[in-house]
C-alpha positions in Angstrom: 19.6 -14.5 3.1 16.3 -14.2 4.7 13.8 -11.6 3.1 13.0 -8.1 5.3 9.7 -8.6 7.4 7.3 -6.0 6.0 6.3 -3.0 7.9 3.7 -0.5 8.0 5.0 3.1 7.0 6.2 5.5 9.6 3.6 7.7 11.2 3.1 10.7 8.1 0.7 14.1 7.8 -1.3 14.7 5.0 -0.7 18.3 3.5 -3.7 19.0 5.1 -6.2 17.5 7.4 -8.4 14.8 6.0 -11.7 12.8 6.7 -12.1 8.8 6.6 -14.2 9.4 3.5 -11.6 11.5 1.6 -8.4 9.2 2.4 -10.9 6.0 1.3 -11.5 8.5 -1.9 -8.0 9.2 -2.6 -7.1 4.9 -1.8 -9.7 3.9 -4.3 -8.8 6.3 -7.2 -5.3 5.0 -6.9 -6.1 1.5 -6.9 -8.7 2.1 -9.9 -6.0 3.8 -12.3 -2.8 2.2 -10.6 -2.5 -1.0 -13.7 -2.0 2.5 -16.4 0.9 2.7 -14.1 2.5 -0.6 -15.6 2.9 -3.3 -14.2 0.8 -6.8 -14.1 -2.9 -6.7 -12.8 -2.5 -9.6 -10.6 0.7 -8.0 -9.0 -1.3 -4.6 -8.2 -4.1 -6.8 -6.8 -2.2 -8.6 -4.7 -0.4 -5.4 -3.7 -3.6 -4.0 -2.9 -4.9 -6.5 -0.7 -1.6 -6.7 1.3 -2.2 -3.3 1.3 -5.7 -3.5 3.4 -4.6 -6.8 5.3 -2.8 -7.3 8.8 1.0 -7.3 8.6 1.2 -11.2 9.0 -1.2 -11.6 6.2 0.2 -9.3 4.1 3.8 -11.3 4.2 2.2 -14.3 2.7 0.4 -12.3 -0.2 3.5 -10.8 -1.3 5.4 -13.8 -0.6 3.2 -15.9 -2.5 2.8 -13.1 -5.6 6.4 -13.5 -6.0 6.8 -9.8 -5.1 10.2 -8.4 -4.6 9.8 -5.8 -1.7 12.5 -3.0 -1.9 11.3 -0.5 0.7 9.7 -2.5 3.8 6.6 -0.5 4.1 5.7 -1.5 0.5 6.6 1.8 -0.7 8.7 0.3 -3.9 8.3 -3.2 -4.5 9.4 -4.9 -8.1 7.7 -8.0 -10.0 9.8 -10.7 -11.0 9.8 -9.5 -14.5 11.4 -6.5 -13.4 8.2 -4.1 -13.7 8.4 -1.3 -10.6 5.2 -0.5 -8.0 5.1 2.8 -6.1 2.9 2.5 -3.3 1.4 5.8 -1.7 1.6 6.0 1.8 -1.5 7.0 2.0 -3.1 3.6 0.8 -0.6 2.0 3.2 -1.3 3.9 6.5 -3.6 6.4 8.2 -1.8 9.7 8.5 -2.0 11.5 12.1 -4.0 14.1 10.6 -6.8 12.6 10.4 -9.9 13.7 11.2 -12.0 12.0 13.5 -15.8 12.3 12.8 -18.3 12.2 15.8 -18.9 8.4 16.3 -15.8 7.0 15.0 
């Protein structure tokens, strides 16, 4: 049986309208606490950087982390140890509220 392809999430709003630096706030906070979570560090890591990489290159990172994806847009994915990751949508995706500063 050949795995899922990965996806990005479906388009999503914040609760409220957000600027660049305020989503890359709320990414790096979660990827700076998210080992307390459980979990190994090399798993989060490599979750992280499929996180912040194209779609194709984020297939081999998990692929070759020996992640187990449950929810195609990363969402849930397990280790092979059985350890869970939640992923927030909001480290996955932009949401469509957004706010676009002059110059962007």
């Amino acid at each position: 049986m050949k795995a899922e392809k990965i996806r990005k999430p479906k388009p999503w709003a914040h609760t409220e309208p957000i600027t660049r630096a305020q989503l890359t706030n709320m990414r790096e906070e979660f990827w700076d606490t998210s080992p307390h979570y459980g979990g190994q560090r090399e798993i989060w890591e490599a979750l992280r950087a499929a996180a912040e990489a194209d779609l194709k290159l984020a297939q081999t990172i998990v692929d070759s982390a020996g992640v187990i994806v449950q929810n195609r847009d990363l969402t849930l994915c397990w280790d092979e140890r059985g350890a869970r990751y939640e992923l927030p949508r909001y480290v996955l995706s932009d949401p469509t509220n957004l706010i676009r500063e002059e110059g962007q």
